[in-house]
N, C-alpha and C positions, 0 to 999 in steps of 0.2 A: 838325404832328407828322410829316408823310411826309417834308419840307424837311428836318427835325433828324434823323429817322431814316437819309436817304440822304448829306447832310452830315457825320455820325457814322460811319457804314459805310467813308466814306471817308479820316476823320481816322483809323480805326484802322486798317485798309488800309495805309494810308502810316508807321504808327506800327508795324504788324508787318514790313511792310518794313524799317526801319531796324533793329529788335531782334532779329527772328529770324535764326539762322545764314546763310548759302549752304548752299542744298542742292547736294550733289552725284549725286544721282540723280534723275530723274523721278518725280514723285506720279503715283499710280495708275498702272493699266493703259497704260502705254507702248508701243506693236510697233515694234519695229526698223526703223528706215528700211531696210533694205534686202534688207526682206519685202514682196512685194508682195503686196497686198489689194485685194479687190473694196471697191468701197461696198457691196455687200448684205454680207458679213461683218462691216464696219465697223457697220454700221446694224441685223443680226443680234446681234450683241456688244454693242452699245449697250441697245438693247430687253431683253435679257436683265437685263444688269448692272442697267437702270432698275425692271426691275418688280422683283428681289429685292431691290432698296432699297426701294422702294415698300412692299412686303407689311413688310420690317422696321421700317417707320419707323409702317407701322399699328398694328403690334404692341403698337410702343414707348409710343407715345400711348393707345391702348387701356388698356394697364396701367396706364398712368401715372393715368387717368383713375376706375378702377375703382380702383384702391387710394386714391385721395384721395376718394371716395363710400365707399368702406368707415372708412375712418381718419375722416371724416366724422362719419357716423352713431354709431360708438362716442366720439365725443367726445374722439377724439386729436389730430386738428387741434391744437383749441384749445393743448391743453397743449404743442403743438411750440410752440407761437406765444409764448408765455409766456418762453423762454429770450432768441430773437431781439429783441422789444421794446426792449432797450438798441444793438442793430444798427440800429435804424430812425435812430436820433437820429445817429450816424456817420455815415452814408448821408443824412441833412438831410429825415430821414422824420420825421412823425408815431409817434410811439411803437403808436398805434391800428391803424396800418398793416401789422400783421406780418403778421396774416392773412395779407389782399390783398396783400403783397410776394411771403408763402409759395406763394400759389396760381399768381401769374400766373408766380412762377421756375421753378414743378414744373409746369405747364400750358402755358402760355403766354398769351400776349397774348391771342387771345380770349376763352378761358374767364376769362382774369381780369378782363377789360373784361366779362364777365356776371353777373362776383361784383362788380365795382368798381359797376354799377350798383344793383343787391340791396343792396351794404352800406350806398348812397348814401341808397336810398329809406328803408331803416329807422332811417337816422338814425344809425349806427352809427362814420359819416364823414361829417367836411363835402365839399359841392363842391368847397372849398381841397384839402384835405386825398386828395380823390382824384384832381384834375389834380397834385399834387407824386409822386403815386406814379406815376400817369401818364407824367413826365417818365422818372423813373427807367428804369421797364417798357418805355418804347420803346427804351433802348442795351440793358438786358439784362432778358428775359425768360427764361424758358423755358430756363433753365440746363441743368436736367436731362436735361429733351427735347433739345435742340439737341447738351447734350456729347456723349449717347448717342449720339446719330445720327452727328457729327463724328466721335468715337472709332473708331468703325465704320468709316471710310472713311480709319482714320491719323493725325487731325490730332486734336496734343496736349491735352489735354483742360487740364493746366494754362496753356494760353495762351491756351485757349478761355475759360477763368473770370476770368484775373486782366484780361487785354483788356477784355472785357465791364464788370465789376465796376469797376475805373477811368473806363473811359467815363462810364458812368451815373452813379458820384459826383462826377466832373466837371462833368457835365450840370447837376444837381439845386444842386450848390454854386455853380457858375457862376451858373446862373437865379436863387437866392436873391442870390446877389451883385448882379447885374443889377437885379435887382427894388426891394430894399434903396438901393442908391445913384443909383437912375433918376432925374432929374431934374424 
């Protein structure tokens, strides 16, 4: 999975390279070449700018985590889950899957690898059934999370999702194809 995962990172990499414009300015915090700067303001500036990422990206997951324990326990989850179901079978999901798709997009990868085990044990998913979501959740988890975070620092949130979102149906349709006509 880390093989597919870093193999992937870099098929799309190469994929945003070809389709996205030429920038003509510098991302983020750029200083003028022809400002001189110590490394402790370089290193001052860095620390800074890291920890208020840091503290926002707590935030962000904190909320993120505490509204899906609330949406939970009232029993809204489920009823999100209900729409997407015909989305799993697009995606070369399990229809059962929406949950576990729902969770690990709005959470990410770990928290949903500790629902993917919970929904395994009750029976609720096969083994199958929760390595194909598996496959999926490693090019795109944690949409929410991630765009937040991405947005935050500039980068387009639509190129962040449809990136993602192709990968991983690539991924899953591929695998099945693979698996399907393997020899």
């Amino acid at each position: 999975m880390g093989l597919i995962r870093i193999l992937g990172a870099f098929a799309a990499a190469f994929y945003l390279n070809m389709v996205l414009p030429e920038m003509n300015e510098p991302f983020g915090h750029v200083m003028a070449s022809d400002v001189e700067v110590t490394l402790a303001e370089v290193t001052k500036e860095w620390l800074i700018s890291s920890l208020k990422l840091s503290v926002m990206i707590m935030g962000i997951i904190y909320s993120l985590m505490v509204i899906q324990r609330v949406l939970d326990d009232l029993g809204i989850m489920y009823k999100l889950v209900k729409p997407i179901e015909p989305l799993m079978t697009f995606f070369g999901l399990p229809r059962n899957a929406a949950y576990l798709w729902l969770v690990g997009n709005v959470l990410g990868i770990s928290y949903g690898s500790a629902m993917m085990i919970s929904l395994e044990e009750s029976g609720q998913i096969s083994k199958e059934e929760a390595n194909e979501v598996n496959y999926h959740l490693i090019m795109n988890h944690s949409m929410l999370e991630d765009t937040m975070v991405f947005a935050t620092a500039g980068v387009s949130a639509v190129w962040i999702l449809t990136t993602r979102i192709l990968f991983a149906f690539l991924l899953v349709w591929g695998r099945r194809a693979f698996v399907k006509f393997r020899v």
